[in-house]
C-alpha positions as CSV (number, residue, x, y, z in Angstrom):
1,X,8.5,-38.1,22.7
2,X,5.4,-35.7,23.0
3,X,2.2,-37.4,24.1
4,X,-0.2,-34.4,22.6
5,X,-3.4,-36.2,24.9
6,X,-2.0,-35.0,28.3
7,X,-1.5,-31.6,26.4
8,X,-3.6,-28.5,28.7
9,X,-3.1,-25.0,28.1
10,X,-2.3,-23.2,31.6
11,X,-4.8,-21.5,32.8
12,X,-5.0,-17.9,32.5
13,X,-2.7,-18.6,29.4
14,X,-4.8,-16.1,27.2
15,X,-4.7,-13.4,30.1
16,X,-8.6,-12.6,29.5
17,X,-11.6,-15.3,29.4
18,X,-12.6,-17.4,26.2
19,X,-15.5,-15.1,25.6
20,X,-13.4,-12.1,25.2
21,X,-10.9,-14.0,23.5
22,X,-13.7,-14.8,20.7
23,X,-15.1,-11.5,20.8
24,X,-11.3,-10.6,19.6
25,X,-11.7,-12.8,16.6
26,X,-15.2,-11.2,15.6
27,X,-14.2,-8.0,15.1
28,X,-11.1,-8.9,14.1
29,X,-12.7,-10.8,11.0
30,X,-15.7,-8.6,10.7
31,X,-14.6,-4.8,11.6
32,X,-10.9,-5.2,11.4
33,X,-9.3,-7.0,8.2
34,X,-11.9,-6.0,5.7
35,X,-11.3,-2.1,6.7
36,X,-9.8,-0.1,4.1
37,X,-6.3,0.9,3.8
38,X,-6.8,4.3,5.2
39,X,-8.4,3.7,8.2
40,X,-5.5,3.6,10.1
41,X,-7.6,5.4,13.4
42,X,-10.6,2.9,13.5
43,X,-7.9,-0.3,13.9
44,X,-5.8,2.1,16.4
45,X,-9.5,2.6,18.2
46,X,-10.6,-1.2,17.9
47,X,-7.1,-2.5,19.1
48,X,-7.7,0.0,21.9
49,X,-11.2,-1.1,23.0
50,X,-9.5,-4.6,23.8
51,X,-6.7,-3.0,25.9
52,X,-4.0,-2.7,23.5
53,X,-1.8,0.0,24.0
54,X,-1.4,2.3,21.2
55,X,0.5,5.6,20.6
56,X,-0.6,8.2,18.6
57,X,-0.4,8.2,14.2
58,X,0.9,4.4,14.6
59,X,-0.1,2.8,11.2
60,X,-1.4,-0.6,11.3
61,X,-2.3,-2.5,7.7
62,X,-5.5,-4.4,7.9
63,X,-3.7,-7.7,7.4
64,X,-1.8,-6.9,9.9
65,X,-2.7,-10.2,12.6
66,X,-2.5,-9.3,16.3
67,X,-3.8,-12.7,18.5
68,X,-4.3,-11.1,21.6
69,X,-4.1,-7.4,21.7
70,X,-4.6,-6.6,25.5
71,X,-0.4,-8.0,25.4
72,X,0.7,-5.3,22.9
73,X,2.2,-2.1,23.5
74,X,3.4,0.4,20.4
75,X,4.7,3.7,20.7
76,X,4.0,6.5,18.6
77,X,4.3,7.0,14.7
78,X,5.5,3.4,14.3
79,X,4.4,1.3,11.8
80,X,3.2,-2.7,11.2
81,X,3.3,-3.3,7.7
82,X,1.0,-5.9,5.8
83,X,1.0,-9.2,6.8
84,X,3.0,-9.1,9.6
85,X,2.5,-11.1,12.6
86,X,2.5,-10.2,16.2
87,X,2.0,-13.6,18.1
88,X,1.6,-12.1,21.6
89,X,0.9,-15.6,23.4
90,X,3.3,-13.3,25.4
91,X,3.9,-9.6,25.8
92,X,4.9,-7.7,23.2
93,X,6.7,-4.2,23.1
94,X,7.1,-1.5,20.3
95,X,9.2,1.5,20.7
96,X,8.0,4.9,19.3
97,X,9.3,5.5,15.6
98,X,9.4,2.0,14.7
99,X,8.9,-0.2,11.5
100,X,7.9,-3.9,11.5
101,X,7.9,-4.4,7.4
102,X,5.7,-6.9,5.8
103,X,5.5,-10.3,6.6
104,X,7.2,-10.2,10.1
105,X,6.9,-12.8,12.3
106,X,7.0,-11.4,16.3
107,X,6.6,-14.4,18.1
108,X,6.2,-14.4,21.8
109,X,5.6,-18.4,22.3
110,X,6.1,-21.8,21.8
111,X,6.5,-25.7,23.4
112,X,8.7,-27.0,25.4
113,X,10.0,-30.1,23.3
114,X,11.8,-31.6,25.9
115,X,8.0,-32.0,28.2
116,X,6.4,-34.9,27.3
117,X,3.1,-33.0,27.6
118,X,4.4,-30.6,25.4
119,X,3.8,-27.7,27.0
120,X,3.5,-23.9,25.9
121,X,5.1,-21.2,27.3
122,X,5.2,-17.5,26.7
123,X,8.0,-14.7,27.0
124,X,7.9,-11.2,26.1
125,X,9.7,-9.5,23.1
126,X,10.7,-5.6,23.1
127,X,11.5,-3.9,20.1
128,X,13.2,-0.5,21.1
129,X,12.5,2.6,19.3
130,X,13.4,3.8,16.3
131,X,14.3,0.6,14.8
132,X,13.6,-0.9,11.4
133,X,12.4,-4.9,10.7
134,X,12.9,-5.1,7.2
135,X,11.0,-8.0,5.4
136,X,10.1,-11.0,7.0
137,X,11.7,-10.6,9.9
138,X,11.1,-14.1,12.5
139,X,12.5,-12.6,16.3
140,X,12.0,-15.4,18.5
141,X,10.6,-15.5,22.4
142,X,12.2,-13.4,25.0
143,X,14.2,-11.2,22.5
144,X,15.0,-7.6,22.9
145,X,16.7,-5.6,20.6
146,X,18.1,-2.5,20.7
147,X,16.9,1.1,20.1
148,X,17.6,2.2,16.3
149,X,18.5,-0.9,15.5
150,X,17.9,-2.3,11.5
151,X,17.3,-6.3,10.9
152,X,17.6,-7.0,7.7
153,X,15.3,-8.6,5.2
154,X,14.7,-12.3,5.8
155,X,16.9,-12.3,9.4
156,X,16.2,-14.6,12.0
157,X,16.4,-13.0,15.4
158,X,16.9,-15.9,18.3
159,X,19.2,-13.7,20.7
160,X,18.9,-9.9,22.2
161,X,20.8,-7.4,19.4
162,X,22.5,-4.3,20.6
163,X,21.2,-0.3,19.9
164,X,22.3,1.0,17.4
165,X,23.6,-1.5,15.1
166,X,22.6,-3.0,11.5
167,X,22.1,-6.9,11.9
168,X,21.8,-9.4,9.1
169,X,21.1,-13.1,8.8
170,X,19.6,-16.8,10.1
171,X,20.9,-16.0,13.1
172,X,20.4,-12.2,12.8
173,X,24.4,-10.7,13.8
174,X,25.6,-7.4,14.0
175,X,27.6,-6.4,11.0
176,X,28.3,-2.8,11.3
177,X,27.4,0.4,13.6
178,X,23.9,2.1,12.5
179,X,24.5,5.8,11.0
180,X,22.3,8.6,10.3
181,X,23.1,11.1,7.6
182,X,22.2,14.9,9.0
């Protein structure tokens, strides 16, 4: 059973110091979320200023929620569609060409159930290039999937998918080999 009082968080958890980490939320709250639509370059710039890493034309929607940019990395011309969440207790890597559709849940951490003091841990996530996270997408820690793969709407992502391949359901499986019409 979890004793939550002998709960700490490691240190160094956050990878940058509680000021920063606050700083984050500011602008997130004040310059980021309330930006319009359009203003695709000023949340690419603001992400950047706090060490993100950022390709060029990627297109992030201002409800987009990012807790700790400095562990994100996304490649050029992909996309994070509204709502979506990229939990990045832990790393988290984007291939170029990429969609992550509304309400997508990326998350990089949780607790160890099994530790009485409950404790958090982190593992990092890459997405490959060229794939597509249809809606509401939940890929758990330490996941990697493939290069142009698709996940379809409402999967559940707990183990690494293949390239190439469409994958569908709670767990997410491959059902058939990902085509593209010349």
């Amino acid at each position: 059973m979890q004793n939550l009082s002998k709960y700490k968080t490691p240190k160094n958890f956050r990878g940058k110091s509680k000021i920063t980490v606050q700083l984050w939320w500011l602008v997130y709250t004040i310059l980021f979320r309330p930006s319009p639509q359009l203003m695709y370059g000023w949340r690419r710039f603001l992400l950047r200023c706090f060490g993100a890493k950022v390709g060029k034309k990627v297109i992030l929607r201002p409800t987009t929620q990012i807790t700790y940019p400095w562990k994100i990395s996304i490649g050029d011309y992909s996309w994070i569609g509204d709502d979506a969440v990229l939990y990045s207790l832990g790393e988290i890597s984007i291939g170029s060409h990429t969609v992550i559709s509304q309400r997508c849940y990326i998350c990089t951490g949780s607790h160890d159930y099994l530790s009485e003091n409950f404790d958090v841990y982190a593992q990092k996530i890459i997405i490959g290039s060229g794939c597509w996270l249809a809606t509401d997408v939940y890929v758990a820690p330490s996941v990697n999937i493939g290069d142009r793969t698709i996940v379809g709407a409402r999967s559940s992502v707990f183990k690494d998918l293949p390239s190439n391949k469409v994958c569908v359901g709670s767990p997410a499986k491959p059902t058939k080999e990902r085509t593209v019409k010349d």
